[in-house]
C-alpha positions as CSV (number, residue, x, y, z in Angstrom):
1,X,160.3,165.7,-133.9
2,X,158.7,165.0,-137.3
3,X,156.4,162.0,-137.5
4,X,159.6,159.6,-140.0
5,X,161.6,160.8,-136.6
6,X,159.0,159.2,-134.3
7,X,158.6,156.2,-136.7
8,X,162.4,155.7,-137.2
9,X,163.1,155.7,-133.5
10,X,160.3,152.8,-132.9
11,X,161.4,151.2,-135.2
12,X,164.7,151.2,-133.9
13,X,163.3,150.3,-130.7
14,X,161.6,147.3,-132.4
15,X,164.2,145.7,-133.5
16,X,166.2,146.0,-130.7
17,X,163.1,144.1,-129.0
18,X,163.1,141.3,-131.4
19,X,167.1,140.9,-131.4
20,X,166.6,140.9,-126.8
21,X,164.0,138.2,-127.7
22,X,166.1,136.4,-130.2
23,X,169.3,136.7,-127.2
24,X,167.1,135.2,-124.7
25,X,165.3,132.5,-126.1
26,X,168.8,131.2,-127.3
27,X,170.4,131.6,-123.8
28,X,167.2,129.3,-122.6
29,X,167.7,126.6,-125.0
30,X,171.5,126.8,-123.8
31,X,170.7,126.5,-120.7
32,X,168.9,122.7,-121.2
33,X,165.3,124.5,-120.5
34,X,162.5,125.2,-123.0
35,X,161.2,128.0,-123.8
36,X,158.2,128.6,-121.7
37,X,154.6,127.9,-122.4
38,X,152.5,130.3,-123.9
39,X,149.9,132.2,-121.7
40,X,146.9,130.5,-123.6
41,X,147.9,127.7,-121.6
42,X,146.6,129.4,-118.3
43,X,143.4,128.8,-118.8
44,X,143.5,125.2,-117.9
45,X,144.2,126.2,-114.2
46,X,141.4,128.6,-113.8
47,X,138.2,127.5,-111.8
48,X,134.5,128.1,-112.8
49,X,132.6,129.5,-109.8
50,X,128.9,128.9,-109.8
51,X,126.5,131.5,-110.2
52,X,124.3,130.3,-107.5
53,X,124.2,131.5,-103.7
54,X,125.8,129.8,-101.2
55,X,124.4,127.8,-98.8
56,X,123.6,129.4,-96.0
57,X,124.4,127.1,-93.1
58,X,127.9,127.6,-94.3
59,X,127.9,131.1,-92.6
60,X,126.6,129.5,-89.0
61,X,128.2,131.1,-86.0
62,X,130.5,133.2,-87.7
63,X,131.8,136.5,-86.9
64,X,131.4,139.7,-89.4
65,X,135.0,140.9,-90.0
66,X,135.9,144.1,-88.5
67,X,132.7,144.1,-86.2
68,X,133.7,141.6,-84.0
69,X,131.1,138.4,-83.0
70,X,127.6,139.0,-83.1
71,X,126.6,138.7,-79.2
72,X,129.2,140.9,-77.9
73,X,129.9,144.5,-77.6
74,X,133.0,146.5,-78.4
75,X,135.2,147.3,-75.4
């Protein structure tokens, strides 16, 4: 394939993207619903985590997974 075939065919396929999109976002709006939210508005569910450690004491008596609790040995 020549490179005008490779740009004609994606450009084909473009379009047929944008006309999908067009199809869809009209069957929403038919449906009573709104189109959905962009994805920039994710990030006001997202959660900062600190930088700094952990408290220790929050680790007291707990058993390492995999390895079992700390004052007993495997079978």
């Amino acid at each position: 394939m020549s490179v005008q075939d490779d740009l004609a065919a994606v450009k084909r396929s473009l379009e047929d993207l944008v006309r999908t999109v067009g199809q869809l976002e009209r069957s929403v709006t038919a449906e009573g619903g709104a189109p959905a939210a962009p994805a920039a508005g994710r990030a006001e569910s997202l959660v900062t985590i600190p930088d700094t450690p952990y408290d220790s004491e929050l680790w007291t008596d707990t058993d390492d997974e995999g390895l079992g609790a700390r004052d007993r040995h495997a079978p």
